[in-house]
C-alpha positions as a LaTeX table, in Angstrom:
\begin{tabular}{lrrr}
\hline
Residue & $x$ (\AA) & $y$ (\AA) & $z$ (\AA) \\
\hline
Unk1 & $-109.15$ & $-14.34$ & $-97.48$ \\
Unk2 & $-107.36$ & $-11.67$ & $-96.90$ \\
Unk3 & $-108.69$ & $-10.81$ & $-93.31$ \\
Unk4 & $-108.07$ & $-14.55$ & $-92.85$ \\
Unk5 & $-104.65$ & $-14.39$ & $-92.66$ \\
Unk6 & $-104.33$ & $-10.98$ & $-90.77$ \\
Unk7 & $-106.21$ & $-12.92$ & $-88.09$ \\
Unk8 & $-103.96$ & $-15.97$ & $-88.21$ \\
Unk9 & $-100.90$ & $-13.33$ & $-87.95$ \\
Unk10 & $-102.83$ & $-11.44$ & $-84.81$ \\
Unk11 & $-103.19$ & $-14.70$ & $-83.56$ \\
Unk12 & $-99.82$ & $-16.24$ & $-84.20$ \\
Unk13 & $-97.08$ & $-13.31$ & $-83.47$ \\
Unk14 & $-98.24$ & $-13.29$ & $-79.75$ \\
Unk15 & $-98.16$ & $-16.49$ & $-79.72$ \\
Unk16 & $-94.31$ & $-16.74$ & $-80.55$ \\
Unk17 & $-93.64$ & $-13.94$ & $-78.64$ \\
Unk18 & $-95.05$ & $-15.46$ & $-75.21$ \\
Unk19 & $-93.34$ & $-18.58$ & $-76.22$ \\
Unk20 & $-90.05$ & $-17.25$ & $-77.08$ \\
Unk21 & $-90.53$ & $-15.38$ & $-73.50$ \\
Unk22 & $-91.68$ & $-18.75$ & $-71.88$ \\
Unk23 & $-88.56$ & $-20.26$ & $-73.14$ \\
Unk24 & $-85.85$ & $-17.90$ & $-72.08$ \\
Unk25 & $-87.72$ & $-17.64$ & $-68.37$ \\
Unk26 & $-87.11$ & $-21.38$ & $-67.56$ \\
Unk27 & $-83.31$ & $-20.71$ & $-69.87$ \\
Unk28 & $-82.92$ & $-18.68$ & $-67.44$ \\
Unk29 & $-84.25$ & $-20.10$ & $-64.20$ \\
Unk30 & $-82.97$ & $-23.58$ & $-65.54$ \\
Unk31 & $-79.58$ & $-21.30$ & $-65.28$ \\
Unk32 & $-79.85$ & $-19.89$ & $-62.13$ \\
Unk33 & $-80.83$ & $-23.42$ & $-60.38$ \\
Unk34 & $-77.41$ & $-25.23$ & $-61.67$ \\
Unk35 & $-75.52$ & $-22.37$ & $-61.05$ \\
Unk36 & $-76.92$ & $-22.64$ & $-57.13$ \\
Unk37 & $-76.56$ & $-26.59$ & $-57.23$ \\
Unk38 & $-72.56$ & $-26.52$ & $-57.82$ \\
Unk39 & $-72.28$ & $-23.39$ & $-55.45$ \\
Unk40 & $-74.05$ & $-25.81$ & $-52.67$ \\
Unk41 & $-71.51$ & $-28.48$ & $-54.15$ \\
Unk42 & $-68.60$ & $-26.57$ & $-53.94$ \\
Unk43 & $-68.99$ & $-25.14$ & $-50.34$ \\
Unk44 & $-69.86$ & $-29.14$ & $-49.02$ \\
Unk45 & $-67.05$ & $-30.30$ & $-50.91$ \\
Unk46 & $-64.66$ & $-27.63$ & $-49.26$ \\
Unk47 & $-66.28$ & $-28.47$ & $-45.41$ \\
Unk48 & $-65.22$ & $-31.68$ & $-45.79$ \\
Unk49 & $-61.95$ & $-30.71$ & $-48.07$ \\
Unk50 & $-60.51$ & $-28.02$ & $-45.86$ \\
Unk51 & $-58.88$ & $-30.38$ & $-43.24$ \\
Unk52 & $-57.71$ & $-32.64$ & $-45.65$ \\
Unk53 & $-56.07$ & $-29.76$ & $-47.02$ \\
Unk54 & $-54.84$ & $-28.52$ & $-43.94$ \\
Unk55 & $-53.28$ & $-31.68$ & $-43.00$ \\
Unk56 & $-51.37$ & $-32.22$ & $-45.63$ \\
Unk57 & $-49.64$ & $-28.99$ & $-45.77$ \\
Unk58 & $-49.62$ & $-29.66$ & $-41.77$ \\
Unk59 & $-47.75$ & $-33.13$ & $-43.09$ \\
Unk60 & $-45.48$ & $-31.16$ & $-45.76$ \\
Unk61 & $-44.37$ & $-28.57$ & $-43.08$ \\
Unk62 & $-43.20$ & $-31.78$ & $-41.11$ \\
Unk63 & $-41.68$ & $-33.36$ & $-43.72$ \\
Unk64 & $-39.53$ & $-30.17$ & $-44.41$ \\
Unk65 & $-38.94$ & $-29.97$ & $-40.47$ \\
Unk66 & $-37.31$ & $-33.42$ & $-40.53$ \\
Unk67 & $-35.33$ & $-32.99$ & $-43.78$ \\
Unk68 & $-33.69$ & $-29.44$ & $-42.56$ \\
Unk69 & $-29.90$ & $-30.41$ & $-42.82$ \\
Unk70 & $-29.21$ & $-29.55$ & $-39.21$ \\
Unk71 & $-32.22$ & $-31.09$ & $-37.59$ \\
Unk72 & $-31.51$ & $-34.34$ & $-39.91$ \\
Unk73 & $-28.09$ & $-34.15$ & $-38.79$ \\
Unk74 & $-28.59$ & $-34.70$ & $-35.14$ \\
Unk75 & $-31.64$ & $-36.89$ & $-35.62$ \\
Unk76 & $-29.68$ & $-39.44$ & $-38.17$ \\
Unk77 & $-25.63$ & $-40.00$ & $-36.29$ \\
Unk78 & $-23.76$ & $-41.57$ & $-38.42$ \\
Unk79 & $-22.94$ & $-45.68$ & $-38.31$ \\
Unk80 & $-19.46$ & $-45.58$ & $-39.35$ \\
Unk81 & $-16.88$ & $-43.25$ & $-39.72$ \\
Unk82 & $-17.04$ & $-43.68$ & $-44.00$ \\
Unk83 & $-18.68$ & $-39.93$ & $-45.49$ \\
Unk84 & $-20.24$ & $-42.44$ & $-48.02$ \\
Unk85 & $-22.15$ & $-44.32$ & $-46.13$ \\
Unk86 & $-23.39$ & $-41.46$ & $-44.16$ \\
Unk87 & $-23.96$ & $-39.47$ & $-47.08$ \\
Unk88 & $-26.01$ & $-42.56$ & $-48.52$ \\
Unk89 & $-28.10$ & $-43.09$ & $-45.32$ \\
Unk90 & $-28.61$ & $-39.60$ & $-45.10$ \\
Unk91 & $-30.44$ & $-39.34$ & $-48.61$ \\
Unk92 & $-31.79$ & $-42.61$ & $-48.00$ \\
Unk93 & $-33.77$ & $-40.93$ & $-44.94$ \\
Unk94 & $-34.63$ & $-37.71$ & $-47.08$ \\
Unk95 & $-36.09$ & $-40.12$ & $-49.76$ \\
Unk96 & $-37.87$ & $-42.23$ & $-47.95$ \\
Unk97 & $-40.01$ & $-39.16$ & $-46.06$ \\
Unk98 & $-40.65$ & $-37.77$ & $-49.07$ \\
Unk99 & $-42.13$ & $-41.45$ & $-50.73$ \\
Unk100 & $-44.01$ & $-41.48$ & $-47.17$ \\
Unk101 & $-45.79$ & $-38.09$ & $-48.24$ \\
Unk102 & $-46.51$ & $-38.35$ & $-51.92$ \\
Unk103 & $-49.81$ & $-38.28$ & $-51.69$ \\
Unk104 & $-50.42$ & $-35.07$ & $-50.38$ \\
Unk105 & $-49.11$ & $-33.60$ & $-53.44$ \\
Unk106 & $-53.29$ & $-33.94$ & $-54.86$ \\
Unk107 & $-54.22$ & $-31.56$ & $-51.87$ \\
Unk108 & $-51.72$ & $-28.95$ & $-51.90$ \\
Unk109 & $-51.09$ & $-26.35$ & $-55.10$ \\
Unk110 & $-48.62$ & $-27.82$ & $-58.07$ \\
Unk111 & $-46.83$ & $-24.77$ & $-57.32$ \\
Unk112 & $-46.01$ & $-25.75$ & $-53.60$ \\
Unk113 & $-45.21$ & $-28.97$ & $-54.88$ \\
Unk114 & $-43.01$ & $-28.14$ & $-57.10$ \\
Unk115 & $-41.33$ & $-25.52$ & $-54.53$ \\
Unk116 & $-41.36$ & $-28.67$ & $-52.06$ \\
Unk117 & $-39.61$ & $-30.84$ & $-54.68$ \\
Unk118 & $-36.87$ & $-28.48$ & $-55.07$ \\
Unk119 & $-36.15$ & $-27.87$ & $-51.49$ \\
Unk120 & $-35.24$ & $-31.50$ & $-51.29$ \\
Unk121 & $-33.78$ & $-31.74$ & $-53.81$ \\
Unk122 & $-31.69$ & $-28.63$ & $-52.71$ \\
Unk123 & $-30.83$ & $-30.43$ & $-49.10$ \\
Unk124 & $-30.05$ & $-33.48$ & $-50.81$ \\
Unk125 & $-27.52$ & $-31.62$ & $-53.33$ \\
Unk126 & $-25.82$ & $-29.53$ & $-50.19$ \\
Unk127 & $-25.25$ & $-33.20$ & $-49.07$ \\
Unk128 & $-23.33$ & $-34.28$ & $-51.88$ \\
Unk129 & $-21.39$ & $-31.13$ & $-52.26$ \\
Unk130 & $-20.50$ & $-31.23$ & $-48.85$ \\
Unk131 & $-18.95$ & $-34.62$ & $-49.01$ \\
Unk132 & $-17.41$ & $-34.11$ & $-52.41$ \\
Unk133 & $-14.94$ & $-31.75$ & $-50.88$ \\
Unk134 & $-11.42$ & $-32.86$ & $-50.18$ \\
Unk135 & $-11.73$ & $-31.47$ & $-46.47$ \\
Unk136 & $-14.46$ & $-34.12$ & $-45.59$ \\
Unk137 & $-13.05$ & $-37.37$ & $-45.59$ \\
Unk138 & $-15.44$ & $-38.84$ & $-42.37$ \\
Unk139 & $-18.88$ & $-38.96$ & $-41.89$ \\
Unk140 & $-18.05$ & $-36.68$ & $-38.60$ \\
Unk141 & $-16.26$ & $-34.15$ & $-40.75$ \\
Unk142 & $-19.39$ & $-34.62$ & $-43.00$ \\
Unk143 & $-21.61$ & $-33.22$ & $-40.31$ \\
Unk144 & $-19.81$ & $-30.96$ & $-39.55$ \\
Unk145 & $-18.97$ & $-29.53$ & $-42.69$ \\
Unk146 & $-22.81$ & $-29.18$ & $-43.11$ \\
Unk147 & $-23.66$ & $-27.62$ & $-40.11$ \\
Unk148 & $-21.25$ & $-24.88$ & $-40.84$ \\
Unk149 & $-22.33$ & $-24.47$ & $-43.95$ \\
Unk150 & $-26.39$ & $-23.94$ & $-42.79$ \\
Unk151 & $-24.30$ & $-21.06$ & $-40.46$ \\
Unk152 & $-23.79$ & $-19.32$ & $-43.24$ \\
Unk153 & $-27.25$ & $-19.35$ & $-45.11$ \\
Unk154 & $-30.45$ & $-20.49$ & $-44.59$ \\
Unk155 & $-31.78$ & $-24.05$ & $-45.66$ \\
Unk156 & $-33.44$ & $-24.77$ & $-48.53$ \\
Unk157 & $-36.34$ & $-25.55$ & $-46.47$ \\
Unk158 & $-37.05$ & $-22.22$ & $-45.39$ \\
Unk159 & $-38.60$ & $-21.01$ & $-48.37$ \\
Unk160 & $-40.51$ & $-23.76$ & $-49.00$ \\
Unk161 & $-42.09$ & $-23.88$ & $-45.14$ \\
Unk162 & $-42.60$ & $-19.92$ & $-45.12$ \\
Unk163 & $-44.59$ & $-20.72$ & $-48.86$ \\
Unk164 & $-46.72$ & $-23.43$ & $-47.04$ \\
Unk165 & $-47.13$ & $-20.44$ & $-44.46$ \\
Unk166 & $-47.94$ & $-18.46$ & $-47.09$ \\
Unk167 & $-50.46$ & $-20.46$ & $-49.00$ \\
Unk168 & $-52.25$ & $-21.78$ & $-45.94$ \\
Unk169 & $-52.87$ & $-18.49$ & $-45.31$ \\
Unk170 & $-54.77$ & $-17.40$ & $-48.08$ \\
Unk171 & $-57.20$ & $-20.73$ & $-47.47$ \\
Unk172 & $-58.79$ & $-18.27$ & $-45.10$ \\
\hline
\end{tabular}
């Protein structure tokens, strides 16, 4: 009886053992295989991803372009001589780019978004402040209180194109 069960135990440990080998081989390989799938995946996906990418911070830098105080100065003249008005068609415009370009925001960073965001916000608050003061009291005045106010520092567009700059560069 005895030599019975030391012959079921010869029989039996090798047994496990190649199967418990057998099993963590095709872990393993089973592993190895998914890993390669999503690194296939993941290089299609950014062939085809990259120039969507690329576009929209190509749209972004453009939408920053337009909405640089001095360049949306000479691009928007004013209808009447009231700041208000002026001041209200000039946000207007800024708004309405940036609704035109929303979508973008799922290809580009949260973080450039969010840098993006500000800078119009920024150019949309140097607006206001400009036509809050007492000097301005026409939409020419308005203009030009603006302008010579970008003479003196740089637009809050700059650091959000040279971040675009930035980022786009790293995509290589």
């Amino acid at each position: 009886m005895e030599e019975q069960v030391l012959n079921l135990i010869m029989y039996t440990v090798p047994s496990i053992i190649t199967g418990l080998i057998a099993f963590y081989f095709f872990k393993e390989h089973t592993k190895n295989e998914d890993g390669r799938r999503r690194f296939l995946l993941k290089k299609d996906m950014q062939v085809h991803a990259l120039p969507l990418r690329l576009q929209a911070y190509e749209r972004m830098a453009i939408f920053l372009e337009r909405i640089t105080p001095s360049k949306l100065l000479i691009r928007i003249a004013p209808t009447s001589s009231n700041k208000e008005n002026y001041e209200s068609l000039l946000i207007q415009s800024i708004e309405q780019e940036f609704e035109h370009n929303l979508s973008q925001q799922i290809y580009i960073t949260d973080k450039c978004w969010n840098i993006i965001t500000a800078s119009k916000n920024a150019t949309i608050q140097l607006i206001r402040k400009a036509s809050l003061l007492e000097k301005t009291d026409t939409a020419n005045k308005l203009r030009e209180v603006v302008l010579t106010e970008m003479m003196d520092r740089l637009a809050p567009t700059d650091a959000a194109l040279s971040y675009i700059k930035e980022e786009v560069s790293d995509l290589w």
